[in-house]
N, C-alpha and C positions, 0 to 999 in steps of 0.2 A: 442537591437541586435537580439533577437528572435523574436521580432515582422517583422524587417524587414527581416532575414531570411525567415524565414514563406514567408512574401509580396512576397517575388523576387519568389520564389520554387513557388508558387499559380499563379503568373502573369506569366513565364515561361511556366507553363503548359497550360494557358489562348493564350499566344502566338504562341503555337505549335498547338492548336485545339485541345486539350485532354479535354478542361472544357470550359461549359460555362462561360457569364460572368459575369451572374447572381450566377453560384457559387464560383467565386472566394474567399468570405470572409469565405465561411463553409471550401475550401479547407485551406486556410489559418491557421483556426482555428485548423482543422486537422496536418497540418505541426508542428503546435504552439506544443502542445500535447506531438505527436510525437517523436520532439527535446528535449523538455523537460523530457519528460521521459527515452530516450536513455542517456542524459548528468547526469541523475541521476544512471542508470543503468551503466554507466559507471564510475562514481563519488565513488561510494559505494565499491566495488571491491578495487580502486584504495586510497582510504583512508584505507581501509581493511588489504592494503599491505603495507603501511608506518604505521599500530600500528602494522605490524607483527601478523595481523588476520584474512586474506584471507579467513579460513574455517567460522570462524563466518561472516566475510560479505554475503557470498552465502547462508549459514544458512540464516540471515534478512532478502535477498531478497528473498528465495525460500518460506520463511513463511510470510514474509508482503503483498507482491506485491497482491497475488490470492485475499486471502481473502480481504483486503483492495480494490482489486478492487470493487468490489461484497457488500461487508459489509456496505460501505460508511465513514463516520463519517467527521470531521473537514476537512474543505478545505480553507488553506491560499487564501487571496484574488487575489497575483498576484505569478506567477512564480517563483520571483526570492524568494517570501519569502517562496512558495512552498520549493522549493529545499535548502534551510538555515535550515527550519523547521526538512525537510529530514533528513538531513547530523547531526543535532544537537541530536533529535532523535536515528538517528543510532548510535553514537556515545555514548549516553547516556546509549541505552542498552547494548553496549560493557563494557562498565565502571561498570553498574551494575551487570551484568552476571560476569565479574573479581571481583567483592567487594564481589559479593553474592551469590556463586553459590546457587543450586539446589541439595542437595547432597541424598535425598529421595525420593522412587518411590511414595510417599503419598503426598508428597508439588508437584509434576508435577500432576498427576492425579488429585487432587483438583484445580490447578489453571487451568488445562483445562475443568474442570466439569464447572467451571463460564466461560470463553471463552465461550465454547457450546451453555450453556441456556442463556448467555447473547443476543450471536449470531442469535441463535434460536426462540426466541423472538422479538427482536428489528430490526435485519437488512433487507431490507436494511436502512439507512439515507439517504434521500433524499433533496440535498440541492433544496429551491425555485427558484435558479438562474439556474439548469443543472434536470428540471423536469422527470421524468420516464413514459412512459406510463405505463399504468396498465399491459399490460403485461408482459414489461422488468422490472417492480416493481418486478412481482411471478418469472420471470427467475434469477433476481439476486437473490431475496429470497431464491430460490432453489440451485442456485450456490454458495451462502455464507454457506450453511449448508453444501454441499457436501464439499469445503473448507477446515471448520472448522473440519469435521470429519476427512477427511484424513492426514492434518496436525497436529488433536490430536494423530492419530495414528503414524504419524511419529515421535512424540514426545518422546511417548513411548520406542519407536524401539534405537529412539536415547540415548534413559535415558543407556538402555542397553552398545550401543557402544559408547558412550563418552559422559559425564556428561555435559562439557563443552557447547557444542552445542545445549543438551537438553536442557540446562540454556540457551542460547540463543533466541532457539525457542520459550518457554515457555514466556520469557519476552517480545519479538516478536509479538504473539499470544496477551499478554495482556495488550503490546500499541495501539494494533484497537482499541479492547474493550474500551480504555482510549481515545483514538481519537472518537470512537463515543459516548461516557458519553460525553467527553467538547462538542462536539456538539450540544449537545440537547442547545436549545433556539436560538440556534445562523446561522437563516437563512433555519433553518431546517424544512420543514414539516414534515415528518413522520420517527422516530426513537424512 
């Protein structure tokens, strides 16, 4: 269905003179993307609000989405298990962050000390299939660290104003990390 989504929106555009027609399959791909990312951005919220946890959904997404874009790490082979992976994940951190909070400024500050150097170190991942040039290699390099600081500092901020969320973010922060440890071997060049 999002294949052919995508087809119609790219041939559409192809039919009005907006795109060659040589790029129809990169527009396409783009569409693909896109959709998919909006239906998960949309998905997450809206799971968020049937476990009656709206504030931790936007928590997830305000702390997954940046640095995960930037960081790299695992990438399901097709979309739909992209977005299952998603949903099971987020759901997973809700479930942990409710079994386990974070009730000390010393266990957030430590679990973002390894987010950091892990980050700082290793990212981006780069899968063999969606290569980087060298220089969007140093610019997500750069933008995973800027990231990872600003979202340990918001971690922080939030330890202060509700524990709850800091637990969120924090476990958040250390499913990239985890998504790009499984990574490594699996299609990856450099991580």
């Amino acid at each position: 269905m999002l294949e052919k989504m995508s087809m119609y929106l790219a041939n559409q555009l192809y039919i009005k003179g907006e795109i060659a027609e040589d790029k129809i399959v990169i527009i396409r791909y783009g569409f693909e993307i896109m959709i998919s990312s909006l239906f998960i951005l949309l998905s997450i919220p809206l799971c968020a609000i049937i476990m009656f946890r709206l504030s931790d959904g936007i928590i997830f997404l305000l702390f997954f989405m940046p640095v995960r874009l930037f960081s790299g790490g695992y990438h399901a082979p097709t979309y739909k298990k992209c977005y299952v992976c998603t949903m099971m994940l987020f759901s997973i951190v809700i479930l942990i962050a409710y079994l386990f909070p974070i009730l000390n400024i010393y266990t957030v500050v430590l679990s973002l000390i390894v987010c950091i150097a892990y980050i700082f170190e290793k990212a981006p991942c780069v899968n063999v299939h969606h290569p980087l040039s060298e220089r969007k290699y140093r610019e997500n390099k750069i933008r995973a660290r800027v990231c990872i600081i600003i979202e340990s500092m918001m971690s922080i901020i939030l330890f202060f104003l509700n524990t709850r969320l800091c637990t969120v973010s924090v476990y958040t922060l250390l499913l990239v990390v985890g998504m790009m440890l499984f990574s490594k071997g699996k299609e990856i060049k450099a991580c």
